[in-house]
C-alpha positions in Angstrom: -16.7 22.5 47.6 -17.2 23.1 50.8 -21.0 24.7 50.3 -21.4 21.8 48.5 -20.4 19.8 52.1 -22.4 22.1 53.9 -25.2 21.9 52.0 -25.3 18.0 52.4 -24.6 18.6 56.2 -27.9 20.2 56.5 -29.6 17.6 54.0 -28.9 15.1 56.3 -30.0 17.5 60.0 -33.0 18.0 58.2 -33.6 14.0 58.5 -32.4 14.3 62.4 -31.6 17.9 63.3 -33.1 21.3 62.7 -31.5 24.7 63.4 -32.7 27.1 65.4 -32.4 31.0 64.9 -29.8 30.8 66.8 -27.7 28.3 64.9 -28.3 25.9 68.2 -28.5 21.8 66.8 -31.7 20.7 68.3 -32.5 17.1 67.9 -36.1 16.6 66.3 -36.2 13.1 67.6 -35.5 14.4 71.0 -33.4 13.5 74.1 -32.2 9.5 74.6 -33.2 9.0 71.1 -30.3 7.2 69.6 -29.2 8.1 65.6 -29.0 5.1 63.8 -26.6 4.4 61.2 -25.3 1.4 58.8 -21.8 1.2 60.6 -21.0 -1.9 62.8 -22.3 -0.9 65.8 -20.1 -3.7 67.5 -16.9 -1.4 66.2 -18.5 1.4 68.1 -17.3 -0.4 71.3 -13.6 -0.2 70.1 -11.6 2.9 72.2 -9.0 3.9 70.6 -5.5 4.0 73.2 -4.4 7.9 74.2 -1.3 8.9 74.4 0.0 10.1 78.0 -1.3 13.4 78.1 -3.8 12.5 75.0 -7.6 11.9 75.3 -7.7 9.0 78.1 -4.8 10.6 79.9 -1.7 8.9 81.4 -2.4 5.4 81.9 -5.8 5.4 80.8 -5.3 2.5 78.5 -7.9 0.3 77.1 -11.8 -0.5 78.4 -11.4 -3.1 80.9 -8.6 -1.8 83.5 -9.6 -0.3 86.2 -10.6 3.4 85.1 -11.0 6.2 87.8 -14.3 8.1 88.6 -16.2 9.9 85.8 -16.2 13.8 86.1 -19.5 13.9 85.1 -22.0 11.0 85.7 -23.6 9.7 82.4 -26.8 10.4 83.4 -27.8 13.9 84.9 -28.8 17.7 84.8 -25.9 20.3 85.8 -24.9 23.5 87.0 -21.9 24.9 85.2 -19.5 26.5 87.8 -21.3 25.1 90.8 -22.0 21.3 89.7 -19.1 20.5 86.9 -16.9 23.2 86.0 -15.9 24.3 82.4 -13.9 22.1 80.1 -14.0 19.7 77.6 -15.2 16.2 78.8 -14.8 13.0 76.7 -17.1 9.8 77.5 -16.6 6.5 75.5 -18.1 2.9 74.9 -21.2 4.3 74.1 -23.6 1.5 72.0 -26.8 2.6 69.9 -28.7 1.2 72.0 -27.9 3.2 74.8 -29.2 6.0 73.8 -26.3 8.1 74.9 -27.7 12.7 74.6 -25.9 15.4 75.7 -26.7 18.9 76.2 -25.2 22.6 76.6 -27.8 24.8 77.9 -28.3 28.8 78.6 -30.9 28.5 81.4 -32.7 25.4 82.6 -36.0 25.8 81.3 -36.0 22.9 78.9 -37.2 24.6 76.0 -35.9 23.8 72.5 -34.5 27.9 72.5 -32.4 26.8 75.5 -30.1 24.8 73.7 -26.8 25.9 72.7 -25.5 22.7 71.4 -26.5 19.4 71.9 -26.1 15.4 70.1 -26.8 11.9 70.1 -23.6 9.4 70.9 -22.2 6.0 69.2 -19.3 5.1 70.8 -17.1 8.2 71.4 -17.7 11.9 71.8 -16.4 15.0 73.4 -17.5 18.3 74.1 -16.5 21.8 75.3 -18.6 23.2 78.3 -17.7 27.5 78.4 -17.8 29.4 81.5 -20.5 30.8 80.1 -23.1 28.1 79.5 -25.8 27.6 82.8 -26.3 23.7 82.1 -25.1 20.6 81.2 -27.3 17.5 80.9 -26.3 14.3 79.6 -29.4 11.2 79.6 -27.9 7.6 79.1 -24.3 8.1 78.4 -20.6 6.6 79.8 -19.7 8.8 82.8 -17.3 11.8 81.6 -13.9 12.2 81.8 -12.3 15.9 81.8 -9.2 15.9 79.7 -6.3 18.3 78.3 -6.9 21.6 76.6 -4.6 20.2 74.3 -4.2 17.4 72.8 -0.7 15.1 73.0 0.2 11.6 72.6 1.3 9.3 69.7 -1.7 7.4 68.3 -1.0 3.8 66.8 -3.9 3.1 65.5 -4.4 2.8 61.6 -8.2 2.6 62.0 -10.9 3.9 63.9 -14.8 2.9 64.2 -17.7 4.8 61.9 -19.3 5.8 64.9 -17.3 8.5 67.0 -15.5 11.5 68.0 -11.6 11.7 67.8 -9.1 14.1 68.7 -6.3 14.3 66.6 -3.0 13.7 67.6 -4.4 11.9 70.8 -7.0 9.4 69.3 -6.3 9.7 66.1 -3.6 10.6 63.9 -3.7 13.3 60.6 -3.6 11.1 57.1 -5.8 10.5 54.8 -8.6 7.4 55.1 -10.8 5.5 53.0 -14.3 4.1 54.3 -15.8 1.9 52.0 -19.2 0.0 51.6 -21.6 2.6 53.1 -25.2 2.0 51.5 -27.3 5.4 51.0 -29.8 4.1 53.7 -26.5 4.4 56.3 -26.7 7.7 57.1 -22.6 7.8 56.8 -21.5 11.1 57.7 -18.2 12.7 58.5 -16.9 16.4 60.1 -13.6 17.7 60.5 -13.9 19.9 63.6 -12.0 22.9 64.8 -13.4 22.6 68.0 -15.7 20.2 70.2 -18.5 23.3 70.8 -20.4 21.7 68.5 -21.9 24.9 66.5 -22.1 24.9 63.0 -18.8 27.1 63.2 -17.3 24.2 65.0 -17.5 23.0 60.6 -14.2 22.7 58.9 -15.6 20.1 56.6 -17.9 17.5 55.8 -19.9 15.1 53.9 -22.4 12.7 53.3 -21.1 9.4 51.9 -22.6 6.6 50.0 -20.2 4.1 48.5 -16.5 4.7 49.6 -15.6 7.3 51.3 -12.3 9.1 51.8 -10.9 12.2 53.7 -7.6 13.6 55.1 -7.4 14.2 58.6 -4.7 17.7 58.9 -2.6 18.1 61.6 -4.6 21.6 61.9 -7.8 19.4 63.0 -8.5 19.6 66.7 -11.3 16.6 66.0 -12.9 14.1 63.7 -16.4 13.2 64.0 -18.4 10.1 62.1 -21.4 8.6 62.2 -23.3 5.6 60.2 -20.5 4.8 58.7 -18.3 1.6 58.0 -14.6 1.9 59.5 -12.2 3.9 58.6 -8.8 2.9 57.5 -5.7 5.1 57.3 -4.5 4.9 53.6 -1.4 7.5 53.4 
């Protein structure tokens, strides 16, 4: 079953992504070039409330309030260790049409072999800069907010948006949950994450959906990822 998932996971890279020797995702469309997908991009702009502690951190609450500094600017090339230092880094309220890319890089020479990891954003995303890593470049995104190693709160949500990045048991909580209505042009996809590194070892599961689709979330999950797809609603 799950080279069956994988297998689809790179059916559908090989329409936006390619791997390099290195198992790096590099983006064939290239940087600021948005993924499109057949979810409602107006859900993309729903955040979903952390938990003290969770994702937004104490008090972050919804869009709207008043929200401190970014981390990270949404828009930018950067120095790990001098010019942001290692963590993971959540930005949010990203539309399609904002072409939202980020980047983990081993040396700034802008060559495709310089990327470690890398995406394009809808709505929500995280990810994991090591000490290790020289750059971090994000083009057209929502600033970026460093959060908790680990994860805490008590989401109430009982859906989240088919465009995004959530961590469980901040954003979103383990259960099982039905997408329905996604037409094969869509794109849906979905990834159960161990981490927010991004690699394909990052992979706990995933799948392509057309027509309904459904998935439990475990509490072992540190993050679950979707794109293209219509919303998700938390069945059991």
């Amino acid at each position: 079953m799950y080279q069956h998932a994988q297998q689809k996971q790179r059916n559908w890279f090989a329409r936006h992504k390619v791997l390099t020797a290195a198992g790096a995702l590099v983006l064939v469309v290239g940087a600021g070039a948005a993924l499109s997908g057949g979810g409602d991009d107006s859900a993309s702009d729903k955040v979903v409330t952390a938990g003290d502690g969770g994702a937004g951190g104490k008090g972050a609450g919804k869009e709207g309030k008043a929200a401190k500094k970014a981390d990270i600017p949404g828009s930018g090339t950067f120095q790990v260790g001098s010019d942001v230092k290692p963590g993971t880094y959540r930005s949010v309220g990203n539309k399609s049409s904002g072409n939202c890319y980020w980047e983990r890089a081993k040396d700034s020479k802008g060559e495709p072999d310089s990327i470690i990891a890398n995406d394009n954003v809808t709505g929500s995303s995280y990810v994991t800069i090591k000490a290790d890593d020289k750059i971090f470049k994000s083009q057209g995104c929502k600033g970026w907010e460093l959060v908790p190693a680990k994860a805490d709160g008590a989401p109430k949500t009982t859906s989240v948006s088919g465009n995004g990045m959530y961590r469980v048991g901040a954003d979103i909580a383990p259960g099982t949950y039905r997408s329905t209505g996604n037409k094969a042009d869509g794109n849906c996809y979905w990834e159960r994450a161990k981490d927010a590194l991004h690699g394909v070892d990052s992979i706990a599961a995933n799948e392509n959906v057309t027509g309904n689709g459904l998935v439990t979330i475990t509490a072992q999950d540190a993050y679950f990822k979707t794109a293209g797809c219509a919303e998700w609603k938390k069945t059991g």
